[in-house]
N, C-alpha and C positions, 0 to 999 in steps of 0.2 A: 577519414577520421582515424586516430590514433587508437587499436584496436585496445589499450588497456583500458583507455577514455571510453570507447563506447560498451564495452564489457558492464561496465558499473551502472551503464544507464542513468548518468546524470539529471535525469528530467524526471525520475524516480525516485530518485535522492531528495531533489530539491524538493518533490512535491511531501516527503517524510519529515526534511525539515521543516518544512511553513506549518506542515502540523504540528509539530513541537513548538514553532514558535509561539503560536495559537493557544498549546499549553500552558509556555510560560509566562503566558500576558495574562491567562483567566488563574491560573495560579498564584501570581505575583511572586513570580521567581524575579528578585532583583537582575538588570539587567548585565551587570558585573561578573554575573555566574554564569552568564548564557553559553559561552563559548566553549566549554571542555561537550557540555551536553549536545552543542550543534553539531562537533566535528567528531563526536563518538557516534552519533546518532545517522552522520551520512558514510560514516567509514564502515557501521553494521550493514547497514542498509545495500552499499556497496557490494561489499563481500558477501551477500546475499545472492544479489544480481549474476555475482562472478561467480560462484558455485552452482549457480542455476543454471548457467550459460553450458557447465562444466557437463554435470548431467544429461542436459538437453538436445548434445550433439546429433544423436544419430537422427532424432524430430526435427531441427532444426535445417539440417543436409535437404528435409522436403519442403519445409513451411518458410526456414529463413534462411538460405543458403550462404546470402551474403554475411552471415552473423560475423566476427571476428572467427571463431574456432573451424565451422565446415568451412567456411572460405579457405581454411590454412594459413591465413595472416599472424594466427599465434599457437604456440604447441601447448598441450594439454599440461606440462610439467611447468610451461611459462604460468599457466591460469590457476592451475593451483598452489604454486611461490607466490603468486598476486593473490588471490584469496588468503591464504595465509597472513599475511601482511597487514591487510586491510584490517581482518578481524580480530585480530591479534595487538595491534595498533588502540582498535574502538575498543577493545574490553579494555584494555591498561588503563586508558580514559578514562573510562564509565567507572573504573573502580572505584578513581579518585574524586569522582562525585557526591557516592552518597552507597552505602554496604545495599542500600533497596531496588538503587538505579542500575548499580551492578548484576545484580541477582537476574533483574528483568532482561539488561542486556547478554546475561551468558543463556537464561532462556530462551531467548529470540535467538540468539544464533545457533545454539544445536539445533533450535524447533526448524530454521529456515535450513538446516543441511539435511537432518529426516524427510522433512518435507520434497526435497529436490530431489534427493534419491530415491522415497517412496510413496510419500503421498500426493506427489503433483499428477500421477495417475489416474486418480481416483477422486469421487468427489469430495472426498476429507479435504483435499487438496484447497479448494476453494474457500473451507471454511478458515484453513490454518493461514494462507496469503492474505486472507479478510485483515486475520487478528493481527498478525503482521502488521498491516498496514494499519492499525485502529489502534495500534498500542503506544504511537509515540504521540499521541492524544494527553495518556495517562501518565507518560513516564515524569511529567513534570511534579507530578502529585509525588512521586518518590524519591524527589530531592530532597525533603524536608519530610517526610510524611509514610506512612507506614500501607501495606498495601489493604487494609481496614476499610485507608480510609475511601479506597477508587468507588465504594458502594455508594458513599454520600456527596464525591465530587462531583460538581458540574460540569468537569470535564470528560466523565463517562457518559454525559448527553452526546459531546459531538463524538467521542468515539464510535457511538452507536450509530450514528450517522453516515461514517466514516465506513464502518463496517459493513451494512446493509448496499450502499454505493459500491462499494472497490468489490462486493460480491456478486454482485449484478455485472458488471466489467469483464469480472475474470469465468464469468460464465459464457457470456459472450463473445469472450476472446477464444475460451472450448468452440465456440461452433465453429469460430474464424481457423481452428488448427485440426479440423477433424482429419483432416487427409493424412497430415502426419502423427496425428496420435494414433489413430488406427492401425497403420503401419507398424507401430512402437508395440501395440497390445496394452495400451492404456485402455483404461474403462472410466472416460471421464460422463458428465453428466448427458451433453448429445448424443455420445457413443451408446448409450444405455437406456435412455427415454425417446430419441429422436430430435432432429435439429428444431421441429417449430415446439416442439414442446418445452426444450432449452433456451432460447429465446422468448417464451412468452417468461417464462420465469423466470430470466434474466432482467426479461423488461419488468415483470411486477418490485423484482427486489429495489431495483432502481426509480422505482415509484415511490415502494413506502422511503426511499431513504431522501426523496424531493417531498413529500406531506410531514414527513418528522423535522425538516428543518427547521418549522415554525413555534417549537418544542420552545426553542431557547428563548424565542420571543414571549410565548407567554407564559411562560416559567418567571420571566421578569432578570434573564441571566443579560440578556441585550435591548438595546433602544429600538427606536426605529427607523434610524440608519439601517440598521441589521436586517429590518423588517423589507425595506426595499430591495435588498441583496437578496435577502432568501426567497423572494418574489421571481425576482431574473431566476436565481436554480432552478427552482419549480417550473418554470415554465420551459424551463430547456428540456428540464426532466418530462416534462410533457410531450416536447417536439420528437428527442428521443424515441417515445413510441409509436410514432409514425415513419421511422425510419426503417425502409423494408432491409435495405442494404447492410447485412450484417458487420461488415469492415467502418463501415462508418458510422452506425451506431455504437461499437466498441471507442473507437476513437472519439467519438463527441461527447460519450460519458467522461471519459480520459483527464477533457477541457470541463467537465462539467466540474469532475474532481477538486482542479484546481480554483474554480471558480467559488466552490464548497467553503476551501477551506481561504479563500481572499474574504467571500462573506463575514466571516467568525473573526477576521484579523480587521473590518469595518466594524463586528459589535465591541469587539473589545478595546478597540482605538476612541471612536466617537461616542 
């Protein structure tokens, strides 16, 4: 694979847009407008990935050798010309959306380059990659809409979904990198409580965010189309916790994610 291509983590991206897109279906963002906010929103998301990759080297040398950077496929002055790029590219974008969309997007990306340099050590770290991920839920509220309104939007149900999910993930993914975070002198959640104790509360966060699904059903935000969808999560979200295999319960939340958010793109179609 082409190491710029997999720098960005494509399948990270996609899964940040289908959230946005999810926004702008329960929003009613005309579909005309969709496009500046898709390709601002996978060029952030991007150069998120790419600056993380940047920071993450010497971890990375233990846990994922093959990455693009410790492999030596790409130099550290190519990956940050490419980050540059990417986010430099999605702010000009996002500008020309809407002064609210912007504001969000220049705070996600300083937040996602703190984050990589210092809080992906610790357990802040998990809460700020949550938000990350839970906020292009909302960003559609700030096409048109001030940020007032995320308190009374329907779209802060699934970002909370959204959040409590992708925080259980990235806890679990801690157990799956203890070798190399330790190494580094990270003090992530495992590193600090111990691995079953990390994992049982990876797995509870990953529970309440399969029992919260059926929020939006009876909240009256979806049908029951929806209702069938959020049936399948749930029960994944169930199967999950019998998963002893730490690598493969990270990964089949991963699928769960995306199944999360196909659910939400079923209530708001049918």
């Amino acid at each position: 694979m082409n190491p710029h291509f997999e720098l960005i983590r494509p399948n990270i991206c996609l899964l940040s847009v289908f959230g946005l897109i999810a926004g702008l279906l329960l929003v009613g963002i005309p579909i005309e407008l969709w496009f500046f906010p898709i390709v601002a929103v996978f060029l952030i998301s991007a150069s998120g990935n790419v600056i993380n990759d940047y920071f993450d080297i010497e971890i990375d040398k233990i846990n994922k050798p093959k990455r693009p950077l410790p492999s030596g496929r790409i130099s550290k002055k190519q990956v940050i010309i490419f980050y540059l790029c990417l986010s430099l590219i999605g702010l000009i974008l996002s500008y020309f959306i809407s002064v609210n969309f912007f504001m969000l997007s220049v705070y996600n990306t300083i937040l996602v380059f703190v984050y990589s340099l210092r809080f992906k050590k610790n357990p802040i770290g998990n809460v700020v990659d949550s938000w990350l991920a839970c906020s292009v839920f909302i960003a559609p509220v700030l096409i048109f809409g001030g940020f007032e309104e995320l308190i009374v939007s329907t779209a802060t149900i699934l970002a909370v979904i959204a959040f409590f999910g992708n925080y259980g993930r990235e806890v679990l993914k801690d157990v799956e990198d203890m070798k190399g975070d330790k190494s580094a002198g990270a003090k992530t959640l495992p590193i600090i409580f111990g691995k079953n104790k990390a994992i049982g509360f990876g797995k509870l966060l990953i529970s309440f965010s399969s029992f919260f699904m059926f929020v939006p059903y009876f909240s009256g935000i979806f049908s029951e189309f929806y209702l069938f969808s959020a049936l399948v999560c749930f029960f994944v979200g169930l199967y999950i916790l019998t998963i002893k295999e730490v690598s493969k319960a990270q990964k089949t939340t991963k699928a769960l994610m995306f199944l999360v958010i196909l659910a939400f793109l079923v209530g708001l179609m049918f």
